[in-house]
C-alpha positions as CSV (number, residue, x, y, z in Angstrom):
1,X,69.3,115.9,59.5
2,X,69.6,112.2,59.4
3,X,67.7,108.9,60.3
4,X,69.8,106.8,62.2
5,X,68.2,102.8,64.1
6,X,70.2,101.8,66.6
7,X,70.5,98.0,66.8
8,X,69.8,95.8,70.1
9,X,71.8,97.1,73.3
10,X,72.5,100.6,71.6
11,X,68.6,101.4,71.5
12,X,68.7,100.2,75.3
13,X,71.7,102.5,76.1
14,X,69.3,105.1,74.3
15,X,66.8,104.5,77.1
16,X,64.6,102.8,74.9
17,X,64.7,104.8,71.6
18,X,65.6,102.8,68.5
19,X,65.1,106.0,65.8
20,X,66.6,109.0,66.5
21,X,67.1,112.0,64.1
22,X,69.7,113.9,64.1
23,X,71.9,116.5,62.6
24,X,75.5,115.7,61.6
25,X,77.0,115.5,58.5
26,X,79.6,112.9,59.0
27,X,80.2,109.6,61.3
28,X,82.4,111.9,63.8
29,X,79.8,114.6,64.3
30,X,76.9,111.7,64.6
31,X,79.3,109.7,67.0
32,X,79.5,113.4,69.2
33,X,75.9,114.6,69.0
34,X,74.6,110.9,69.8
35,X,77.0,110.3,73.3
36,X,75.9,114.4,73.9
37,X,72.3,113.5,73.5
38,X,72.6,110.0,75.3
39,X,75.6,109.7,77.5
40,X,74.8,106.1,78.5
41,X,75.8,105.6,74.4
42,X,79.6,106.2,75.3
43,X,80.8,103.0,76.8
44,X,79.8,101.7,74.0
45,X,81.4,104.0,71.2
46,X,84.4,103.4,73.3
47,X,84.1,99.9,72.9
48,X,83.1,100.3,69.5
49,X,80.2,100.7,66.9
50,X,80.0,99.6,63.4
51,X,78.0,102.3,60.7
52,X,76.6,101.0,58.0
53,X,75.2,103.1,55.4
54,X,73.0,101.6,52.9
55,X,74.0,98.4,53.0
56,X,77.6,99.2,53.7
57,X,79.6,98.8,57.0
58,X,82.4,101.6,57.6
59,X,84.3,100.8,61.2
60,X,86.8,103.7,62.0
61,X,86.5,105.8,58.9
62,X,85.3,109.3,60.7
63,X,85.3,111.8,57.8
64,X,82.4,109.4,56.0
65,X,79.9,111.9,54.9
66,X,76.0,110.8,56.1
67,X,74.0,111.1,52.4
68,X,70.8,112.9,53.3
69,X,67.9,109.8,52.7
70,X,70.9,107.6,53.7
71,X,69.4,103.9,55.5
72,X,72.1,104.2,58.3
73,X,72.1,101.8,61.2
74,X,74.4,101.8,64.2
75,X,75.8,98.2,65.4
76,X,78.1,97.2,68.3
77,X,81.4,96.3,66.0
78,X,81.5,92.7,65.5
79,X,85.0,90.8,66.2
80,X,87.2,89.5,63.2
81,X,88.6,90.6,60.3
């Protein structure tokens, strides 16, 4: 189970809720069990959500394991390079 804060419009899209735990052990089970849990979440993911874990950003990199204790916070993905 993970801790995961989901920044600005995401925590809207969550009806509210900016913590959620969850069980998944890697950005692609998270990604499913959160649009499961709140479909209003999936426009979004389709648009595009940035992960960062502990200070780190990962955007597209679905097999990334979620450390248990892990700060991870879910961000709409930011344009650029």
């Amino acid at each position: 189970m993970v801790e995961v804060t989901l920044w600005g419009a995401l925590a809207a899209a969550a009806g509210g809720t900016s913590k959620v735990e969850i069980e998944a052990r890697n950005i692609r089970e998270l990604f499913k069990r959160l649009s499961e849990r709140f479909p209003g979440l999936a426009p979004l993911m389709d648009r595009g959500i940035a992960v960062a874990i502990d200070g780190t950003i990962y955007r597209d990199t679905w097999s990334k394991e979620l450390p248990a204790g892990a700060e991870i916070y879910l961000l709409p993905r930011l344009a650029g390079g």
